[in-house]
N, CA, C and O atoms as a DFTB+ gen file, in Angstrom:
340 C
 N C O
     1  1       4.736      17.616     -33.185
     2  2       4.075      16.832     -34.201
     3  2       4.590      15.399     -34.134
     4  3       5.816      15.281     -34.130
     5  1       3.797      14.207     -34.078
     6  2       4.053      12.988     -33.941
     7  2       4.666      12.724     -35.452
     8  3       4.118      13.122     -36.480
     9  1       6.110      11.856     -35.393
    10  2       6.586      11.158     -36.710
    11  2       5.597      10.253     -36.851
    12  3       4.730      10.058     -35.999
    13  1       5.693       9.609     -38.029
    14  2       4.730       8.446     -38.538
    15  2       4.751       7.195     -37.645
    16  3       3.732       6.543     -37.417
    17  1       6.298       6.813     -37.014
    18  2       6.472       5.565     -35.911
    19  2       5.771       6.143     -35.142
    20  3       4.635       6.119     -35.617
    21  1       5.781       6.657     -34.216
    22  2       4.962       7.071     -33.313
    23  2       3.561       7.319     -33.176
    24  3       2.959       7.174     -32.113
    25  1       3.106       7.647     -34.114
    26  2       2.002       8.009     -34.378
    27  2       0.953       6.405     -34.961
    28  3      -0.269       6.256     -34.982
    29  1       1.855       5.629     -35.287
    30  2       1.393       4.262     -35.322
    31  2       1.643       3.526     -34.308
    32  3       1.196       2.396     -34.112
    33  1       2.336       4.111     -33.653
    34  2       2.620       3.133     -32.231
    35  2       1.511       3.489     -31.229
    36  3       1.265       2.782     -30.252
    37  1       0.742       4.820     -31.573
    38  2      -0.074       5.447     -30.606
    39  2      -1.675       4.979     -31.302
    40  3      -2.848       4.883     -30.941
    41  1      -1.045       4.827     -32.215
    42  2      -3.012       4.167     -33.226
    43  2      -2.832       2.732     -32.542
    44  3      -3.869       2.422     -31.955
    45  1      -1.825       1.757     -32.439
    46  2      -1.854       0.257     -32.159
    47  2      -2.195      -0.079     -30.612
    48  3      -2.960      -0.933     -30.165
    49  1      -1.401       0.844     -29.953
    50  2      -2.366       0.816     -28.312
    51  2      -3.188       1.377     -27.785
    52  3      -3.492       1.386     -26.592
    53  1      -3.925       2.269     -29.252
    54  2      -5.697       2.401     -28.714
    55  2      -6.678       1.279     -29.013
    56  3      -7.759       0.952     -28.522
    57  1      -5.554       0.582     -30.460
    58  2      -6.737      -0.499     -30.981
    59  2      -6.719      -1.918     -30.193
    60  3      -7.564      -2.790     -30.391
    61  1      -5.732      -2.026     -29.346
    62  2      -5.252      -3.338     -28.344
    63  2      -5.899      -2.576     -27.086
    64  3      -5.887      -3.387     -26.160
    65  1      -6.336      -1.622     -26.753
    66  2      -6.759      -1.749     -25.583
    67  2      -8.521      -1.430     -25.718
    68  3      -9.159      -1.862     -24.758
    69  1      -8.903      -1.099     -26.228
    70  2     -10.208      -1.062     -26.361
    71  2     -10.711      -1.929     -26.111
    72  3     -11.750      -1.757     -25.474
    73  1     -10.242      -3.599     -26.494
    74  2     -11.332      -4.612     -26.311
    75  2     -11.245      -4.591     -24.548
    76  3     -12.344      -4.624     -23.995
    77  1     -10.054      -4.541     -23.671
    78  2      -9.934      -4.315     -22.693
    79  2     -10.848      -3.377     -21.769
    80  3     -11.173      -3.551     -20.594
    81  1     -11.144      -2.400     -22.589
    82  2     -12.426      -1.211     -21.763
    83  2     -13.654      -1.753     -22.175
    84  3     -14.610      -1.112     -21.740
    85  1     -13.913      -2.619     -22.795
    86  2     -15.247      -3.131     -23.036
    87  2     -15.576      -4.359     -22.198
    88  3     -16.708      -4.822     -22.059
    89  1     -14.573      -4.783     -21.713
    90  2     -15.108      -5.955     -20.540
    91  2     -15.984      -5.695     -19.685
    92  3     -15.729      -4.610     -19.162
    93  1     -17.112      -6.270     -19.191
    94  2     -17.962      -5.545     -18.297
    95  2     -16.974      -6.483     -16.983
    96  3     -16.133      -7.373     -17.116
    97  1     -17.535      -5.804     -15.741
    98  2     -17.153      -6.395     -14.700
    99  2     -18.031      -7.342     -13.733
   100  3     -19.236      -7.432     -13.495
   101  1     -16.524      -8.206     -13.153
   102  2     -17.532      -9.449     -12.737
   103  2     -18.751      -9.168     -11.617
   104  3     -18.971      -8.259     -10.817
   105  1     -19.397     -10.358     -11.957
   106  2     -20.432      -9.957     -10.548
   107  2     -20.286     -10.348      -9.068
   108  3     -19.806     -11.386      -8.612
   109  1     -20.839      -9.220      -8.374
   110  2     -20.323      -9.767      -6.977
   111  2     -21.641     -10.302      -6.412
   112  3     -22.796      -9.883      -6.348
   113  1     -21.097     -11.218      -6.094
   114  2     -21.992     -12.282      -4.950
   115  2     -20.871     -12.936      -3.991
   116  3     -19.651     -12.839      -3.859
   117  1     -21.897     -13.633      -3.409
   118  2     -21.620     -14.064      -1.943
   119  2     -19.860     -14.496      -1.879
   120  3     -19.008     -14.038      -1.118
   121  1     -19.717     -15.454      -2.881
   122  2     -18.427     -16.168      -2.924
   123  2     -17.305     -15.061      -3.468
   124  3     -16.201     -15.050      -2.923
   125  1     -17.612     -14.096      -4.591
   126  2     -16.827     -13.174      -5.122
   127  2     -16.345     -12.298      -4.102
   128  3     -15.171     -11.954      -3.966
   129  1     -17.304     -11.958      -3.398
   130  2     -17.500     -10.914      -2.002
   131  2     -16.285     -11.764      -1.174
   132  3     -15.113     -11.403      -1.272
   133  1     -16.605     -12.697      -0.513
   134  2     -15.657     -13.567      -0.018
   135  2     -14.140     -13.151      -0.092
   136  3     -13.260     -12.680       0.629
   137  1     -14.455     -13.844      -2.099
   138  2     -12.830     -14.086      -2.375
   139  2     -11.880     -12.721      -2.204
   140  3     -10.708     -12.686      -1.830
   141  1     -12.846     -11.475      -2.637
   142  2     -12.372      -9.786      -2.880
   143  2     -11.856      -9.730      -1.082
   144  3     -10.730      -9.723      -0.584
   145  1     -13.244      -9.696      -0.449
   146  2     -12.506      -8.819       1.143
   147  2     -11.486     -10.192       1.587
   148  3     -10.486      -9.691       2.102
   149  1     -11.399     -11.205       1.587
   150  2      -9.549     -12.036       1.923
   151  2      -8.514     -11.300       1.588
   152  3      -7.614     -10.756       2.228
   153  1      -8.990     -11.429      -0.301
   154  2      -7.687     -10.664      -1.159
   155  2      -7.195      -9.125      -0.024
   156  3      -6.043      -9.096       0.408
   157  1      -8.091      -8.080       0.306
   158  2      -7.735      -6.651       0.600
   159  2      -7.365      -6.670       2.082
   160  3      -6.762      -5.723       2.587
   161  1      -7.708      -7.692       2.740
   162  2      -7.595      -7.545       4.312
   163  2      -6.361      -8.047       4.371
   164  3      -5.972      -9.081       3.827
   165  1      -5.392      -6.884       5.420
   166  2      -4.573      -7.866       5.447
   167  2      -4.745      -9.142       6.695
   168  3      -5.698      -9.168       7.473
   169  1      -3.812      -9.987       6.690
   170  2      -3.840     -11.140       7.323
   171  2      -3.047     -11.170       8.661
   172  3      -2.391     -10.153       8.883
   173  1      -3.004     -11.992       9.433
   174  2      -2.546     -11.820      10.618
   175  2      -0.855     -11.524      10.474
   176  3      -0.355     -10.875      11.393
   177  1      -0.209     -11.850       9.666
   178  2       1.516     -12.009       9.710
   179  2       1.781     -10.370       9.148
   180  3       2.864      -9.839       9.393
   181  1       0.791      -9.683       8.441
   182  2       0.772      -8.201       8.070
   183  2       0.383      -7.297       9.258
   184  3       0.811      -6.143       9.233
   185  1      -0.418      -7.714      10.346
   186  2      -0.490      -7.035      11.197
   187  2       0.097      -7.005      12.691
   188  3      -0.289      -6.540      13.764
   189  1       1.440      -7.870      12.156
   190  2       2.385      -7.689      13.577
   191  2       2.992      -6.633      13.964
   192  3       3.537      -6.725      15.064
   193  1       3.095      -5.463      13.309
   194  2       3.587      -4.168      13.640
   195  2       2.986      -3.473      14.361
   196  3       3.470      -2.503      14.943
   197  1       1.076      -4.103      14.496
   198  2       0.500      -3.287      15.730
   199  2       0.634      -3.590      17.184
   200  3       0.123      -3.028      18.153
   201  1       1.620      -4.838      17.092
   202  2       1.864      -5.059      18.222
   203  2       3.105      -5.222      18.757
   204  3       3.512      -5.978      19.639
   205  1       3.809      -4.146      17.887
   206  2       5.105      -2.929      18.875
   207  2       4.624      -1.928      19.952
   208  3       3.717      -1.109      19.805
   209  1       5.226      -2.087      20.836
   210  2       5.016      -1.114      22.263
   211  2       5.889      -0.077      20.772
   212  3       6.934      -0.396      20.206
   213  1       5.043       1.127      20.492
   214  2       5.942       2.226      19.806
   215  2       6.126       3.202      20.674
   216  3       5.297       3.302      21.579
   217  1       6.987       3.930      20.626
   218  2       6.518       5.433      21.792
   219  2       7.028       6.628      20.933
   220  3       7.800       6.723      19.979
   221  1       6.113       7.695      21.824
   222  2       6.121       8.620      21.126
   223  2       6.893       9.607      21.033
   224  3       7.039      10.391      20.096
   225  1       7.796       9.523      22.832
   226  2       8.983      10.292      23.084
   227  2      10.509       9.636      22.504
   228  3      10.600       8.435      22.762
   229  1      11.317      10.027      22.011
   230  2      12.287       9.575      21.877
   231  2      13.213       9.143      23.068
   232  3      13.963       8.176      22.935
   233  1      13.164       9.750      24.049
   234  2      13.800       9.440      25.175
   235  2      13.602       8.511      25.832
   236  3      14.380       7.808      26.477
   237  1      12.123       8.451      25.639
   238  2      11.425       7.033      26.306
   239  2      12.107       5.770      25.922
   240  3      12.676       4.947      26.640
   241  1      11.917       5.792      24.551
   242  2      12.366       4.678      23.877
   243  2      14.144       4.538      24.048
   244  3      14.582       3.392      24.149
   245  1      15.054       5.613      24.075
   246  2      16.755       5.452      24.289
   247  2      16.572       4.828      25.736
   248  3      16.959       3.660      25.705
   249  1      16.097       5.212      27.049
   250  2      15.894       4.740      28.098
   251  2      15.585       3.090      28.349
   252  3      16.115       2.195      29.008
   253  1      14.318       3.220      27.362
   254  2      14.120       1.129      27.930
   255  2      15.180       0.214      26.190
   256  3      15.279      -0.984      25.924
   257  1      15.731       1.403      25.441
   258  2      16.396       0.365      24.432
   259  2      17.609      -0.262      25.505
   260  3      17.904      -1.455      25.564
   261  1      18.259       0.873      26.366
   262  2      19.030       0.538      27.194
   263  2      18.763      -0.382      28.284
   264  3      19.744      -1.089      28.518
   265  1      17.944      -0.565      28.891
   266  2      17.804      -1.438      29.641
   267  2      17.413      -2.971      28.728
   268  3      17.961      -4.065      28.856
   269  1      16.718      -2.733      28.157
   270  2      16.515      -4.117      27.305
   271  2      17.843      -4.646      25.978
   272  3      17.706      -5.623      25.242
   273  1      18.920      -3.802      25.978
   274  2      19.828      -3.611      25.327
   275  2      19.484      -4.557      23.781
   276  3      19.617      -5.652      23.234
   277  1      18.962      -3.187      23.630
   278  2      18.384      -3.693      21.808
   279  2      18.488      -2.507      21.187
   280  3      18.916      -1.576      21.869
   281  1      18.116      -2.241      19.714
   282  2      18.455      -1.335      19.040
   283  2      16.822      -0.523      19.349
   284  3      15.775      -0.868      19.897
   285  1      17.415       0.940      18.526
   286  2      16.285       1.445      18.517
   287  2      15.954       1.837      16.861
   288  3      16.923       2.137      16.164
   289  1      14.614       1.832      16.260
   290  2      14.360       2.118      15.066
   291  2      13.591       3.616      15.123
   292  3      12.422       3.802      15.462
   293  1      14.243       4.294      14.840
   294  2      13.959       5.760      14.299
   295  2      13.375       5.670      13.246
   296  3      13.843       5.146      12.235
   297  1      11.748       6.412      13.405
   298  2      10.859       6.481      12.120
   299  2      10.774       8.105      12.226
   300  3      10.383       8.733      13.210
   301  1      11.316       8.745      10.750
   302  2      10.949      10.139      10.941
   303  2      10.051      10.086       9.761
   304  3       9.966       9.263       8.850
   305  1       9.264      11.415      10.072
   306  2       8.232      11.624       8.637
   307  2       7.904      12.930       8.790
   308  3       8.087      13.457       9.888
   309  1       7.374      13.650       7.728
   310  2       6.792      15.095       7.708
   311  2       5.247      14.905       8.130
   312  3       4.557      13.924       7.854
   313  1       4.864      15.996       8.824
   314  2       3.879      15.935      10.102
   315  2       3.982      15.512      11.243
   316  3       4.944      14.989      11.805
   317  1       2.345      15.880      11.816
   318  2       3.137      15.196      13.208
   319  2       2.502      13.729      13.548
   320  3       1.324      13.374      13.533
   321  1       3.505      13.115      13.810
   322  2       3.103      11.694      14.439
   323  2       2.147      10.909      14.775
   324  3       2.002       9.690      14.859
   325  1       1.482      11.878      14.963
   326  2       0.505      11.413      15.782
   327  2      -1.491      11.724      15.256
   328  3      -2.594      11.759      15.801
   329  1      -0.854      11.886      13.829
   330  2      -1.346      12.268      12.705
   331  2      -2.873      13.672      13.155
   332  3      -4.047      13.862      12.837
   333  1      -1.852      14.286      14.017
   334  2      -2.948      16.006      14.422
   335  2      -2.267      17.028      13.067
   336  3      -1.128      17.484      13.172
   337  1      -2.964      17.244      12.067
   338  2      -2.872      18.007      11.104
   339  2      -3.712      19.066      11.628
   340  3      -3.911      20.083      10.964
């Protein structure tokens, strides 16, 4: 059972957000369209990770870290890699 604070705290952020669900949404045209797919795409400095040589064997990668004497970054995750579910 809600105490009375609470129960006014739960009446005050239905009545503050309502005007919020009544906003209609903006319209899309040409320039909105624009401004939206910039905003979601990422940009070129976000997509430098596709251009890691990654590999898929681990050995591969201990082999040329050694010759290029650099580190190696171990990515583990649940599934498989190579995203075959």
């Amino acid at each position: 059972m809600l105490t009375r604070p609470s129960f006014l705290a739960c009446l005050a952020t239905l009545a503050l957000t309502q005007p919020a669900l009544a906003q209609d949404a903006p319209r899309l045209t040409e320039r909105t369209y624009a401004q939206l797919r910039d905003y979601v795409l990422p940009d070129k400095e976000e997509e430098r990770w596709r251009n890691v040589d990654w590999k898929s064997s681990y050995w591969d990668a201990v082999v040329e870290a050694q010759k290029a004497k650099k580190p190696i970054l171990l990515w583990a995750m649940n599934g498989h890699p190579l995203g075959h579910t």
